[in-house]
N, CA, C and O atoms as a GROMACS GRO file, in nm:
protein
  392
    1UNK      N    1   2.330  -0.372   6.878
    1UNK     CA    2   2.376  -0.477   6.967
    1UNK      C    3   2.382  -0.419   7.108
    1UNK      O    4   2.401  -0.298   7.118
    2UNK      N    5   2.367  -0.497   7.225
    2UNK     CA    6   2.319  -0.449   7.311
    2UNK      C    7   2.441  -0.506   7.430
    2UNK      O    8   2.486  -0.617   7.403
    3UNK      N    9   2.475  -0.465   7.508
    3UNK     CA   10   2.631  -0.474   7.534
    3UNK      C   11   2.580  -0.533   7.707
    3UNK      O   12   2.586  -0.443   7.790
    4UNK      N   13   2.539  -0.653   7.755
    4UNK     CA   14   2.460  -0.684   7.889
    4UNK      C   15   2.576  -0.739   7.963
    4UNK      O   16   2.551  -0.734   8.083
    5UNK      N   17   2.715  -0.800   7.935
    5UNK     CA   18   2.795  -0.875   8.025
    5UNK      C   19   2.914  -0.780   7.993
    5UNK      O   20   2.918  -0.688   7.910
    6UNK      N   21   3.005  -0.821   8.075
    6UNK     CA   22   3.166  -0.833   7.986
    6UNK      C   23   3.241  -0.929   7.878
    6UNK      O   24   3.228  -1.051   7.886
    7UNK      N   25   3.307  -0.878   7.791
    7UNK     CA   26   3.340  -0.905   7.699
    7UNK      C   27   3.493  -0.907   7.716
    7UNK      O   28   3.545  -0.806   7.762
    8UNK      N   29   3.551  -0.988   7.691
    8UNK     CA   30   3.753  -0.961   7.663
    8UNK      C   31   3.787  -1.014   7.538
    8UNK      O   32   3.721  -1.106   7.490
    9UNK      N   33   3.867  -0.973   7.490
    9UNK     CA   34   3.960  -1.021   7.347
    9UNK      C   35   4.055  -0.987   7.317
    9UNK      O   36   4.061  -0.874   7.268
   10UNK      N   37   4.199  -1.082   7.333
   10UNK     CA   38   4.308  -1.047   7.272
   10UNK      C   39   4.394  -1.097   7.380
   10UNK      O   40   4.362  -1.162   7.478
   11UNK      N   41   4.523  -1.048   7.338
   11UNK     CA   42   4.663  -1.054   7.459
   11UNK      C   43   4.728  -0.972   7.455
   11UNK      O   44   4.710  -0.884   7.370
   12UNK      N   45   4.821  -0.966   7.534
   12UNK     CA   46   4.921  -0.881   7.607
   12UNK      C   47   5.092  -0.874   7.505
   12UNK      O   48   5.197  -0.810   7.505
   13UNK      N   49   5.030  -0.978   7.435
   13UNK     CA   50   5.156  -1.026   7.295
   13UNK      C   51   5.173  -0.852   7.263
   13UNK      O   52   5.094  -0.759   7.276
   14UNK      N   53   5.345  -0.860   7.205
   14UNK     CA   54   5.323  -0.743   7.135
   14UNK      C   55   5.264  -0.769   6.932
   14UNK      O   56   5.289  -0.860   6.853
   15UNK      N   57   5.207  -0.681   6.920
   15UNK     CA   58   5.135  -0.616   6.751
   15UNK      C   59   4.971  -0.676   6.811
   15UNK      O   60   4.878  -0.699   6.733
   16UNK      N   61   4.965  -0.688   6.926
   16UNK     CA   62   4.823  -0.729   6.951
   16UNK      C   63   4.746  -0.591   7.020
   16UNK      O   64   4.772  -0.474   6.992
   17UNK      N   65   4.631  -0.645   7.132
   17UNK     CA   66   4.559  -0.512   7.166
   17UNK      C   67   4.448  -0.610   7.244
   17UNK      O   68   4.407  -0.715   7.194
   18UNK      N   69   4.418  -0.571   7.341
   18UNK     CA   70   4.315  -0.638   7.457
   18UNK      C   71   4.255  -0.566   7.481
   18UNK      O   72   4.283  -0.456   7.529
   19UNK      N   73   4.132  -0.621   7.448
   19UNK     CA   74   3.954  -0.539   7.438
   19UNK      C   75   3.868  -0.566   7.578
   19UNK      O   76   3.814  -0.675   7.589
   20UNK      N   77   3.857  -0.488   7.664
   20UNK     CA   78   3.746  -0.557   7.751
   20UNK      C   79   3.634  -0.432   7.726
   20UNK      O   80   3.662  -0.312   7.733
   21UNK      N   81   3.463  -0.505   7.686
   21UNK     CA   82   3.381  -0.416   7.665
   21UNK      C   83   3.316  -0.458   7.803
   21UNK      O   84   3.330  -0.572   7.847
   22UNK      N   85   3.220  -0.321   7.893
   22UNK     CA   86   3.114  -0.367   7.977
   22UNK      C   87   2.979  -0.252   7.973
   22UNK      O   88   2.980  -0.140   7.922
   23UNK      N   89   2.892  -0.305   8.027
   23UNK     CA   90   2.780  -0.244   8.002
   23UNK      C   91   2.767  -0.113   8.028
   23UNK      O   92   2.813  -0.094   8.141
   24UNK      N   93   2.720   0.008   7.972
   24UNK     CA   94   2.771   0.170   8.033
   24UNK      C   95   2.642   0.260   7.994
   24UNK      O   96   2.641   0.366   7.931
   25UNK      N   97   2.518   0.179   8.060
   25UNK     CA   98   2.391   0.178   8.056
   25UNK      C   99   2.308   0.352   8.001
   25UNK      O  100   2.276   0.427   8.094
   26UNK      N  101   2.288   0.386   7.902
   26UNK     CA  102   2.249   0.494   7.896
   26UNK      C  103   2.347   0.638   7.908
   26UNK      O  104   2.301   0.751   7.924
   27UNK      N  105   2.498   0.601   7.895
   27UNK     CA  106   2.598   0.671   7.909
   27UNK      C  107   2.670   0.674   7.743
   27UNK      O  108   2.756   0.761   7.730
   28UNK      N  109   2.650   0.617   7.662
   28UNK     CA  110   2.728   0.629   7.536
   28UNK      C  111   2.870   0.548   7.562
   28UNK      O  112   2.902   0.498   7.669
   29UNK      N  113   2.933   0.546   7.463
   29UNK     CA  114   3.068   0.501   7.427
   29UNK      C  115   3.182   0.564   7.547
   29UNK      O  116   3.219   0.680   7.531
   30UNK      N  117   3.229   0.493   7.654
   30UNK     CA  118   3.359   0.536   7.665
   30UNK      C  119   3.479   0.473   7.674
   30UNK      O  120   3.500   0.384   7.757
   31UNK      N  121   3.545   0.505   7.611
   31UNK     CA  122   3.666   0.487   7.558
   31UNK      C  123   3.819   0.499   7.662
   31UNK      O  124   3.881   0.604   7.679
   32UNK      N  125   3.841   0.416   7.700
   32UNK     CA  126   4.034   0.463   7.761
   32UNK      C  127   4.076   0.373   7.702
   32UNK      O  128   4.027   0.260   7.705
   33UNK      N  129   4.180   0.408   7.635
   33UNK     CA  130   4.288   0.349   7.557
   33UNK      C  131   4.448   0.369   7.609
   33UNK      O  132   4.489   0.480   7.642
   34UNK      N  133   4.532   0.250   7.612
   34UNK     CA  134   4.670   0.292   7.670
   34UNK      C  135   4.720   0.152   7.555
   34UNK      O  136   4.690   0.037   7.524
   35UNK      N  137   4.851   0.300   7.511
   35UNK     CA  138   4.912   0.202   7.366
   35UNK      C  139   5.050   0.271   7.424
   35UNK      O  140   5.074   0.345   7.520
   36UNK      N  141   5.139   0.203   7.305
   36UNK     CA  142   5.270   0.209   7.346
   36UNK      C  143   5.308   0.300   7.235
   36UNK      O  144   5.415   0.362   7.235
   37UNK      N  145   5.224   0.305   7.147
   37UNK     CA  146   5.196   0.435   6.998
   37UNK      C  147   5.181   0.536   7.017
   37UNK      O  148   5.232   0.618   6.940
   38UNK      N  149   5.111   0.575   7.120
   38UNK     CA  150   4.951   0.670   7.162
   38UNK      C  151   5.011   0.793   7.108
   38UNK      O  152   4.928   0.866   7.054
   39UNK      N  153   5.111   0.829   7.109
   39UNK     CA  154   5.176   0.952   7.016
   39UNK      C  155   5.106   0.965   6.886
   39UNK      O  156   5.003   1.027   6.858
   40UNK      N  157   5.198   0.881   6.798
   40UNK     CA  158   5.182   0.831   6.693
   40UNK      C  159   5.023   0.759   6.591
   40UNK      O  160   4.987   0.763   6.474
   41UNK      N  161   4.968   0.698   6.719
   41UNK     CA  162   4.857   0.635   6.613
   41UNK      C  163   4.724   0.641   6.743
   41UNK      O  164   4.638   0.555   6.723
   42UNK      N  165   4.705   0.705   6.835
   42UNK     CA  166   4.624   0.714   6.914
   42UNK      C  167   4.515   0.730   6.854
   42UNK      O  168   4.445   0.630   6.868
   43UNK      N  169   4.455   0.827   6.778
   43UNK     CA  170   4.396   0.924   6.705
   43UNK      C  171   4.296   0.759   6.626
   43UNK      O  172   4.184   0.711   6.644
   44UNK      N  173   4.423   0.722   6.535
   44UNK     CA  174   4.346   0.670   6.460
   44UNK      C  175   4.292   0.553   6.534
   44UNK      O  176   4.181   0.509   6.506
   45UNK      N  177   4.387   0.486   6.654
   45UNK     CA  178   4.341   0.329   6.751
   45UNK      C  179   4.184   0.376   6.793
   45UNK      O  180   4.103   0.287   6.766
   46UNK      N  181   4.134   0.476   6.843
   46UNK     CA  182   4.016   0.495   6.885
   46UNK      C  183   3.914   0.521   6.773
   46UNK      O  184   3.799   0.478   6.780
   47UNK      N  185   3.955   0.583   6.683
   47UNK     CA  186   3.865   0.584   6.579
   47UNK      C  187   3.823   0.438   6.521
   47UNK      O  188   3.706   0.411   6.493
   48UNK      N  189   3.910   0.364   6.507
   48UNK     CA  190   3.907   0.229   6.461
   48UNK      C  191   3.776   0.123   6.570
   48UNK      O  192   3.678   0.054   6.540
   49UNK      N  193   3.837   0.156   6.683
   49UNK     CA  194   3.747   0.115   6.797
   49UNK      C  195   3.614   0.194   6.792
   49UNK      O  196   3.505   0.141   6.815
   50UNK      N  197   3.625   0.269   6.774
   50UNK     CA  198   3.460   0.379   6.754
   50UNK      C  199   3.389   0.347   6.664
   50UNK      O  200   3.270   0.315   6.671
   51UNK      N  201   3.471   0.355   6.550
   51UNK     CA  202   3.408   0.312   6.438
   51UNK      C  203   3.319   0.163   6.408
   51UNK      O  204   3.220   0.148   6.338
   52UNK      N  205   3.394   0.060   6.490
   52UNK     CA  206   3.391  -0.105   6.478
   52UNK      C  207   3.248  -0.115   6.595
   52UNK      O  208   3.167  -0.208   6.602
   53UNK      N  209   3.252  -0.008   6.665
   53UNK     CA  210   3.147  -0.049   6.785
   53UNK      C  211   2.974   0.016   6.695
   53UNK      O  212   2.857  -0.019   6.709
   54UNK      N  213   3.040   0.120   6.608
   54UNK     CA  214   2.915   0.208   6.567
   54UNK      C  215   2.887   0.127   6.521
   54UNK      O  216   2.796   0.063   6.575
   55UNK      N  217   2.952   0.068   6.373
   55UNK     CA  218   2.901  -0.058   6.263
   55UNK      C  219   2.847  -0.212   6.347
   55UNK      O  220   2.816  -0.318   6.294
   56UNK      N  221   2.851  -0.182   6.467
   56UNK     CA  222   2.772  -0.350   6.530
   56UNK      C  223   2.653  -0.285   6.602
   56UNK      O  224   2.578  -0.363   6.660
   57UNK      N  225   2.622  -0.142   6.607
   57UNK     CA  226   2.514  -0.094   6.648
   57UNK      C  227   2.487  -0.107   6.814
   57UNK      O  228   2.379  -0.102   6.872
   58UNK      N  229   2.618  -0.124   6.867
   58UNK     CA  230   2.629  -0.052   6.970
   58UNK      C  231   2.698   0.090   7.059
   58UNK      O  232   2.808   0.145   7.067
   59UNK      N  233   2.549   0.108   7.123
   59UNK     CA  234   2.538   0.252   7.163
   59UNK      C  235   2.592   0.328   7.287
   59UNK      O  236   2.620   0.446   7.309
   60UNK      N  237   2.596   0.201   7.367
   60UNK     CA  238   2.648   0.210   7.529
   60UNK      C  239   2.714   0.100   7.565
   60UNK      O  240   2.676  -0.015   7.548
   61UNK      N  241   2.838   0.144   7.627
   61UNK     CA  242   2.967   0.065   7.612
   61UNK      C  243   3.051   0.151   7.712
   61UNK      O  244   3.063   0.273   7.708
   62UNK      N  245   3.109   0.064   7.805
   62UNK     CA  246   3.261   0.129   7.860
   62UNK      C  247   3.383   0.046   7.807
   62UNK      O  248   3.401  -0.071   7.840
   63UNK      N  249   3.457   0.109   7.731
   63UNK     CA  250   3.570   0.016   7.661
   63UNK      C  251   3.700   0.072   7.729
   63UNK      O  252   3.721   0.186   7.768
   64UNK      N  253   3.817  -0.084   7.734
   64UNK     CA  254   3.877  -0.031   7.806
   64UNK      C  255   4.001  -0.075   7.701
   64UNK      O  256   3.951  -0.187   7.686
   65UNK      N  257   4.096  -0.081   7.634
   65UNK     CA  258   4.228  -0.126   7.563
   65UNK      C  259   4.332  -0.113   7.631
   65UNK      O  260   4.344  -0.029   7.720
   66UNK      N  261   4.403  -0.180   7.604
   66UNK     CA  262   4.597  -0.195   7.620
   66UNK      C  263   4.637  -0.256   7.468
   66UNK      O  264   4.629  -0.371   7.425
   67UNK      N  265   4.680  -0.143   7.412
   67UNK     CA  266   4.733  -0.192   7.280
   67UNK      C  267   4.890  -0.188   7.266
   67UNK      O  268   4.955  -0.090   7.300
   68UNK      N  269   4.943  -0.300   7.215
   68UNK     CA  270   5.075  -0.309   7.172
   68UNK      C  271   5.122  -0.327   7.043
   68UNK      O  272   5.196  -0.416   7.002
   69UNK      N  273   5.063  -0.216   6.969
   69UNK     CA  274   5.130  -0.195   6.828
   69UNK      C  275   5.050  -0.313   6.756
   69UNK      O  276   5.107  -0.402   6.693
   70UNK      N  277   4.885  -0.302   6.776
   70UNK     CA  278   4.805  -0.388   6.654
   70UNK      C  279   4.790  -0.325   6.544
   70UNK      O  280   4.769  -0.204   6.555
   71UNK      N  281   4.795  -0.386   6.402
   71UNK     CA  282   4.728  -0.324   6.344
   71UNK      C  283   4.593  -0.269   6.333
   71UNK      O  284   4.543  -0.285   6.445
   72UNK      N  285   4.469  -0.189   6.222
   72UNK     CA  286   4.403  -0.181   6.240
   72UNK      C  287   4.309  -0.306   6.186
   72UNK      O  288   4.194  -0.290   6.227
   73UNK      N  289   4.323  -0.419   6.110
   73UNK     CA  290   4.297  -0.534   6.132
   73UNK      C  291   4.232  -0.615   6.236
   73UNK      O  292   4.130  -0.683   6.247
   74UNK      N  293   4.348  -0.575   6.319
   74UNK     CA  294   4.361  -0.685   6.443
   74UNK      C  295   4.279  -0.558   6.529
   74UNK      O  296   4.180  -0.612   6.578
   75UNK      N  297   4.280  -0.462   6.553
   75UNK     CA  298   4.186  -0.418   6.621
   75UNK      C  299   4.049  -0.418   6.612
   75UNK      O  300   3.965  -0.410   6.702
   76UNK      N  301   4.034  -0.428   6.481
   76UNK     CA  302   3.844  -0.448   6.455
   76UNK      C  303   3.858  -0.618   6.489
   76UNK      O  304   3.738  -0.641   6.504
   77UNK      N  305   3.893  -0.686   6.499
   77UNK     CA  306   3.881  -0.799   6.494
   77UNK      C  307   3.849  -0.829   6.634
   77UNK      O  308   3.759  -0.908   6.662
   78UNK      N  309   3.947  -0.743   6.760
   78UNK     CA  310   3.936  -0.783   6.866
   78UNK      C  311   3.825  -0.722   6.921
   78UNK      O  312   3.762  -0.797   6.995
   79UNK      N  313   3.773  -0.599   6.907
   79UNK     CA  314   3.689  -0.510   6.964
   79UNK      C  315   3.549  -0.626   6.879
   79UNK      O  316   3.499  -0.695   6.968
   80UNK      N  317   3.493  -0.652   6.760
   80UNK     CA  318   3.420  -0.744   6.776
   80UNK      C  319   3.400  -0.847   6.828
   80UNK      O  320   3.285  -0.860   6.868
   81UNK      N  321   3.482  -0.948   6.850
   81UNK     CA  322   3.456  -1.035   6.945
   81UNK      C  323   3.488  -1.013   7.039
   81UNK      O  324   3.465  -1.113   7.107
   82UNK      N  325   3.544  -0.918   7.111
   82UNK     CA  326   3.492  -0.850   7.276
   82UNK      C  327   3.338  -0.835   7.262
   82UNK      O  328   3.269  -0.898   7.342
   83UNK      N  329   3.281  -0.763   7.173
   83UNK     CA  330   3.142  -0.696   7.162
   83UNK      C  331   3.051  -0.829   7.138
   83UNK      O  332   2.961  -0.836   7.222
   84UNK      N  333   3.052  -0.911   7.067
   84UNK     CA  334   2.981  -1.003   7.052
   84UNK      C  335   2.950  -1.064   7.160
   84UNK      O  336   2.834  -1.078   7.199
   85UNK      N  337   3.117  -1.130   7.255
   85UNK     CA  338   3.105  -1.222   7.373
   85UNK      C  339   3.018  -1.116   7.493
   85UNK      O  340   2.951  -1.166   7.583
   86UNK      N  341   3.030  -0.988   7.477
   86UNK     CA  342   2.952  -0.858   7.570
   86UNK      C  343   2.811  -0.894   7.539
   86UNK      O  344   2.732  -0.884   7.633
   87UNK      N  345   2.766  -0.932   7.426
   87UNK     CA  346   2.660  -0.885   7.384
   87UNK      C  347   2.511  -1.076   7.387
   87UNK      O  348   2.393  -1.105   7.366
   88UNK      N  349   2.692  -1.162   7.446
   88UNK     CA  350   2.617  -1.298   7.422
   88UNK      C  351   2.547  -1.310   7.306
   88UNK      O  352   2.429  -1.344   7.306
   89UNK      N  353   2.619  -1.281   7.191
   89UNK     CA  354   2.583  -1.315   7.077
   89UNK      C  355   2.631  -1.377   7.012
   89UNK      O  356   2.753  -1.372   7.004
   90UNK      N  357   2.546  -1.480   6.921
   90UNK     CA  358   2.655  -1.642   6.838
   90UNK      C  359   2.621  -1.566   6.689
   90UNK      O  360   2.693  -1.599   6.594
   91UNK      N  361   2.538  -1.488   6.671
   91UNK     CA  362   2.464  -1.459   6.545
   91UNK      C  363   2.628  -1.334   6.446
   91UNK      O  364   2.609  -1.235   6.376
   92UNK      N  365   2.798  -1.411   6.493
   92UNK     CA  366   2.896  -1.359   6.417
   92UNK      C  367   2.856  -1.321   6.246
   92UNK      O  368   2.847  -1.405   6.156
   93UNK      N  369   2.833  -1.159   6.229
   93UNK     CA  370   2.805  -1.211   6.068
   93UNK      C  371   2.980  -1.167   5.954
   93UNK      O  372   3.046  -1.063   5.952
   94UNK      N  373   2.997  -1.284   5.887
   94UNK     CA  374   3.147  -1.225   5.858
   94UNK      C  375   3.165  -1.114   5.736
   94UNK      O  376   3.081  -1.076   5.654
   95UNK      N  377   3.271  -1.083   5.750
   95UNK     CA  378   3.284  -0.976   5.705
   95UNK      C  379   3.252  -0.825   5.763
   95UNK      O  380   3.220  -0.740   5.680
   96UNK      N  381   3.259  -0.790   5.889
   96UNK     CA  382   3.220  -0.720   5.951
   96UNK      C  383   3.126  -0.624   5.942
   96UNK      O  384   3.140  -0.512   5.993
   97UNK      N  385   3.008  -0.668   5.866
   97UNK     CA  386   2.880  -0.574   5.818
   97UNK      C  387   2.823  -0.636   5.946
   97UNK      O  388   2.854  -0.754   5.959
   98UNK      N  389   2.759  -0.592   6.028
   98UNK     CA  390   2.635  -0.599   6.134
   98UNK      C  391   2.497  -0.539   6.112
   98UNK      O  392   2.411  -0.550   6.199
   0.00000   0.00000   0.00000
């Protein structure tokens, strides 16, 4: 998936997490994350996000989060449809196989 606009998903609610993906052309995945956990579950919030971007087969990405205690649920959930609306794609396939 090919990451050409910006993308946002989520709110500022707390147990949520706000995704904005944008295009990071030939640079790979980068990642800033700011949680209210980041002690505690940092480790795994980015892996979750890493992981959710690898399985949609995108390669280049600047991702940016504010998480407030989502699960990891709600984080694959938001980081895909950030990535999708990034990617102007309707072709959602469920179950999060890409």
């Amino acid at each position: 998936m090919q990451i050409i606009t910006t993308g946002v998903a989520g709110t500022m609610e707390s147990s949520d997490i706000i995704v904005r993906i944008e295009p990071n052309e030939g640079k790979g995945i980068e990642l800033e994350l700011e949680s209210i956990v980041m002690q505690q579950y940092g480790r795994q919030i980015k892996k979750v996000i890493t992981e959710t971007l690898e399985n949609l087969g995108v390669t280049d990405a600047a991702v940016n989060a504010v998480d407030k205690g989502a699960l990891d649920c709600t984080i694959v959930a938001r980081v895909s449809a950030a990535a999708y609306r990034a990617a102007k794609s309707t072709d959602f396939v469920w179950g999060g196989e890409a």
